[in-house]
C-alpha positions as CSV (number, residue, x, y, z in Angstrom):
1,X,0.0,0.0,0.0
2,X,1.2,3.4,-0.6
3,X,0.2,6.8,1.0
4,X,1.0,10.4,0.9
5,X,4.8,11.1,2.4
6,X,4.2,11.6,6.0
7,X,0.5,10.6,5.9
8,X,1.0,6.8,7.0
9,X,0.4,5.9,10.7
10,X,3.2,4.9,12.8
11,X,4.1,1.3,13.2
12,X,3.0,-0.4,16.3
13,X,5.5,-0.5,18.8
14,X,4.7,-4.8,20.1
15,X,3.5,-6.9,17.4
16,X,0.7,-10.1,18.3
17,X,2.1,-13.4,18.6
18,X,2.2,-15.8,15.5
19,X,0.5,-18.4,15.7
20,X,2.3,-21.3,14.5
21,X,-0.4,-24.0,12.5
22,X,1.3,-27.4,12.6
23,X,1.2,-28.9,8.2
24,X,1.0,-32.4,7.4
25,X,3.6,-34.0,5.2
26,X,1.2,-34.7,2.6
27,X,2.8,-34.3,-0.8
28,X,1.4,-31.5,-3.6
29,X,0.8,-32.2,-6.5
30,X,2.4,-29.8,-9.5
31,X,1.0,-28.6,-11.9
32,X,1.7,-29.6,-15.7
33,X,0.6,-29.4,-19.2
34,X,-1.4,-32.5,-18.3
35,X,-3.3,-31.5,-14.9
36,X,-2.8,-27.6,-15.0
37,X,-5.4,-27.0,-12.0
38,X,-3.3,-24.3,-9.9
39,X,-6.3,-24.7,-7.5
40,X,-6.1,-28.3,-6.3
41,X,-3.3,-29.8,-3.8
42,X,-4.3,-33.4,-5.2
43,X,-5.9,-35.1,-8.0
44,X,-9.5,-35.1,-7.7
45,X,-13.2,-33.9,-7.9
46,X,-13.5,-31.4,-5.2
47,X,-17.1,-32.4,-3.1
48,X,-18.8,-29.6,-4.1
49,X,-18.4,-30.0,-7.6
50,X,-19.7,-33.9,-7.2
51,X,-22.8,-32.3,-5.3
52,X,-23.4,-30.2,-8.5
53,X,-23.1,-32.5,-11.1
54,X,-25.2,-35.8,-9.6
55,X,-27.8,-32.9,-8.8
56,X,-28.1,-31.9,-12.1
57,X,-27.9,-35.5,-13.2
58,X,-30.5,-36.5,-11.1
59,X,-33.5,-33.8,-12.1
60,X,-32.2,-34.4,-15.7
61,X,-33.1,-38.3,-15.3
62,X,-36.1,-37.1,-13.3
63,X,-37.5,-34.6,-16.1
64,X,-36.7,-36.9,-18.8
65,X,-38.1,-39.8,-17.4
66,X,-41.8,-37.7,-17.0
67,X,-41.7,-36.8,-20.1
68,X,-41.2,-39.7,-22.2
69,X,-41.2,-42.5,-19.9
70,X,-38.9,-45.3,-19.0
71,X,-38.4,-46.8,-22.6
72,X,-34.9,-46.6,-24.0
73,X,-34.2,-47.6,-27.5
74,X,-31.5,-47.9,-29.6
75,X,-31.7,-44.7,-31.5
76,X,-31.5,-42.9,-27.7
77,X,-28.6,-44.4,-27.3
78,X,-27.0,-43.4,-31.0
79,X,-27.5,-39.5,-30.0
80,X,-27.0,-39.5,-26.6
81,X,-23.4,-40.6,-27.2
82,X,-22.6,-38.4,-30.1
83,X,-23.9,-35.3,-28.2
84,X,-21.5,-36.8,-25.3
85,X,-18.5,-37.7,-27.7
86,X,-18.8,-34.0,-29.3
87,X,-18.2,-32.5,-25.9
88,X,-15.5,-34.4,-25.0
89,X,-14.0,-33.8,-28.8
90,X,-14.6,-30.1,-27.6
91,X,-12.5,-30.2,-24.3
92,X,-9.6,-32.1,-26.2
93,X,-9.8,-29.8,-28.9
94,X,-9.3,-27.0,-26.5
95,X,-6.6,-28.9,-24.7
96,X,-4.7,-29.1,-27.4
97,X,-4.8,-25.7,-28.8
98,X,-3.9,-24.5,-25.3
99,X,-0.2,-26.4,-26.1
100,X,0.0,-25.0,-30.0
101,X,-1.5,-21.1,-29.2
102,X,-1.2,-20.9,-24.8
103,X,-4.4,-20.7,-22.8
104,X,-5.2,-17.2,-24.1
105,X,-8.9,-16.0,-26.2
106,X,-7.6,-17.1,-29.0
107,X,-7.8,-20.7,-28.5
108,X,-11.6,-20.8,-28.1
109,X,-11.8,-18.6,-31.2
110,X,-9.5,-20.9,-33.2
111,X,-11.3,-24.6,-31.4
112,X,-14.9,-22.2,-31.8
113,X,-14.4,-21.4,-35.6
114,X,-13.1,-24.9,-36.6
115,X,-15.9,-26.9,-35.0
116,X,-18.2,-24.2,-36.7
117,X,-16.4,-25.0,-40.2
118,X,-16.6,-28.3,-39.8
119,X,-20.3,-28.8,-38.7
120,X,-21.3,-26.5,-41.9
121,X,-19.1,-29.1,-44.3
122,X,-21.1,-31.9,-42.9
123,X,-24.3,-30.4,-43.2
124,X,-23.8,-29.7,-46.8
125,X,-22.4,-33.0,-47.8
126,X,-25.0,-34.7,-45.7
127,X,-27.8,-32.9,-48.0
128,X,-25.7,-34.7,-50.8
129,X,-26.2,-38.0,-49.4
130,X,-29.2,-40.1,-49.8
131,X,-29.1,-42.8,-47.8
132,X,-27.3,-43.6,-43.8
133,X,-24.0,-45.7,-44.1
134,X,-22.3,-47.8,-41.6
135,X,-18.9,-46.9,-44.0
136,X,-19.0,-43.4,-41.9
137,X,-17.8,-44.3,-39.4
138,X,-14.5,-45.6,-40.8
139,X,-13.3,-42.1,-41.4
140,X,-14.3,-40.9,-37.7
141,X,-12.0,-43.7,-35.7
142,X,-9.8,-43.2,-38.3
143,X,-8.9,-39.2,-37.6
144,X,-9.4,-40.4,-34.0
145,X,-6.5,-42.6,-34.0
146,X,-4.6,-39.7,-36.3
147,X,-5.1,-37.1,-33.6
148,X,-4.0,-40.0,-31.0
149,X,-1.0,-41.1,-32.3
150,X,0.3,-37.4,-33.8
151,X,2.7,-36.0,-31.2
152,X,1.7,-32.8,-29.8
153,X,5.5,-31.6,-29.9
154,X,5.9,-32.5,-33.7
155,X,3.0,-29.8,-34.2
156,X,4.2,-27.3,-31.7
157,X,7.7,-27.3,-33.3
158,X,6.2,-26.2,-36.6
159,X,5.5,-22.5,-37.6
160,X,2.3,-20.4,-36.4
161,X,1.0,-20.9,-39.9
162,X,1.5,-25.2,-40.1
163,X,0.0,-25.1,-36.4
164,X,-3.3,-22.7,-36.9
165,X,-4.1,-25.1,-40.2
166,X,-3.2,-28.0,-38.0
167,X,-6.1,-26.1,-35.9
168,X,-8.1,-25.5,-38.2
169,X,-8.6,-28.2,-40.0
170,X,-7.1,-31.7,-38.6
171,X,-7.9,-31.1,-34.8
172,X,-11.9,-30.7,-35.5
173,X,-11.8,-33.4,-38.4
174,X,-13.7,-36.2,-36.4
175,X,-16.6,-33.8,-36.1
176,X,-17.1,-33.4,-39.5
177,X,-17.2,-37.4,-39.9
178,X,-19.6,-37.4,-36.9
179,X,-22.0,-34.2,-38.3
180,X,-22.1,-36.8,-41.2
181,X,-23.3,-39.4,-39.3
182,X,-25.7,-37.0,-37.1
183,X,-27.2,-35.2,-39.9
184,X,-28.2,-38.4,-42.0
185,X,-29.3,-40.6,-39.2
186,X,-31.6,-37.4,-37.7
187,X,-32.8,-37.1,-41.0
188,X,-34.6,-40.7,-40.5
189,X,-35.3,-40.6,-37.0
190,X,-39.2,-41.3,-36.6
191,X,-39.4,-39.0,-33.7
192,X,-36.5,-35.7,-33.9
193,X,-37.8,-34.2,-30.7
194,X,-37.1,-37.5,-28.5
195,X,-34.0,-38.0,-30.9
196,X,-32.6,-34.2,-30.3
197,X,-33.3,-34.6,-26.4
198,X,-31.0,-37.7,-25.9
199,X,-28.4,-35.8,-28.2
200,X,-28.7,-32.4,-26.0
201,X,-28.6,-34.9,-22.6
202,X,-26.0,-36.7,-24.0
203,X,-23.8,-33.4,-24.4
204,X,-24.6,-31.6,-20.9
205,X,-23.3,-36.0,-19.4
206,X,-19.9,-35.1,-21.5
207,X,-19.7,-31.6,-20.0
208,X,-19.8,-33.1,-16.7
209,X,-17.2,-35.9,-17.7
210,X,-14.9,-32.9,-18.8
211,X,-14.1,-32.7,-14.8
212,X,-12.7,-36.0,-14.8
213,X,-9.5,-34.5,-15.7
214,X,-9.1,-32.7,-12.1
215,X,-8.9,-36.5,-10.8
216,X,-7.5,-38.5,-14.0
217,X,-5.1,-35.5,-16.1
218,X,-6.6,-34.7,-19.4
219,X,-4.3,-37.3,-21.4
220,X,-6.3,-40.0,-19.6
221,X,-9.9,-38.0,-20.3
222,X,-8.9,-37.2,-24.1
């Protein structure tokens, strides 16, 4: 703090006792690029974030279940794990960037405008296609495994240029091959409304699986 010259009260002459807190040995975890939570001494879900999320779970299952019942069928299944698969492409999308660009705004603008370009590609090829295909999803495991097995430091050690197309373009390529798949099969489903809702409950599951890096890193949650 700073005051006026000659403004500032005079120091005290006797100072309180410390008070000397007694710390247990238990080791601290450091941060890295893999569990970068400056918040957390340890790995793990802090409780209040677990009271949160099984809340939310719960009056999901609750509302869903009074709505449509207790029927599940296979088509629920189908959307609710892509719309849980596309957020968890979107937190490893956003993990990786963070190595290429640092965790700055630009990131989410980069992981933001690549998922955008690649769900327009797939809607307009999808309105090219006329029938559903098991054959797409050949192309999605297979720019899975690409984006597995790349190194991150072979694409950090390349130029800002080779990395923002890297972005761009490679890093949000197995949502293009699952838009494919979501737009065509929608297209069929006999019911969108029940088909969109176990999509959307799908995504807010994989938003709460996201956390799952505070206990497991992000390399095991990716």
């Amino acid at each position: 703090m700073s005051v006026p010259k000659g403004k500032h009260r005079p120091p005290p002459k006797t100072f309180e006792k410390f008070v000397l807190r007694e710390f247990d040995n238990t080791p601290i975890e450091l941060p890295t690029d893999d569990w970068p939570y400056l918040y957390l001494s340890r790995k793990t879900i802090p409780t209040h974030y677990l009271t949160v999320i099984l809340t939310l779970v719960v009056l999901s299952v609750i509302a869903v279940g009074s709505a449509r019942g207790t029927s599940v069928s296979t088509s629920d299944a189908h959307f609710f794990f892509m719309g849980l698969a596309f957020l968890l492409l979107q937190t490893k999308s956003i993990t990786d960037c963070s190595l290429f660009f640092g965790t700055t705004w630009l990131v989410t603008t980069i992981v933001v405008a690549g998922v955008l370009l690649m769900v327009l590609a797939a809607n307009l090829v999808a309105t090219r296609l006329k029938r559903v295909s098991h054959w797409y999803y050949l192309p999605l495991l297979g720019s899975l495994v690409m984006l597995y097995l790349v190194p991150r430091d072979l694409i950090l050690a390349q130029s800002f240029g080779v990395r923002l197309s890297w972005a761009l373009l490679a890093v949000p390529l197995p949502i293009f091959f699952a838009g494919l798949i979501f737009s065509t099969t929608f297209r069929e489903s006999a019911d969108p409304s029940i088909s969109f809702g176990s999509n959307l409950i799908g995504a807010t599951v994989g938003g709460f699986c996201e956390y799952l890096g505070m206990a497991l890193g992000r390399t095991a949650c990716r």
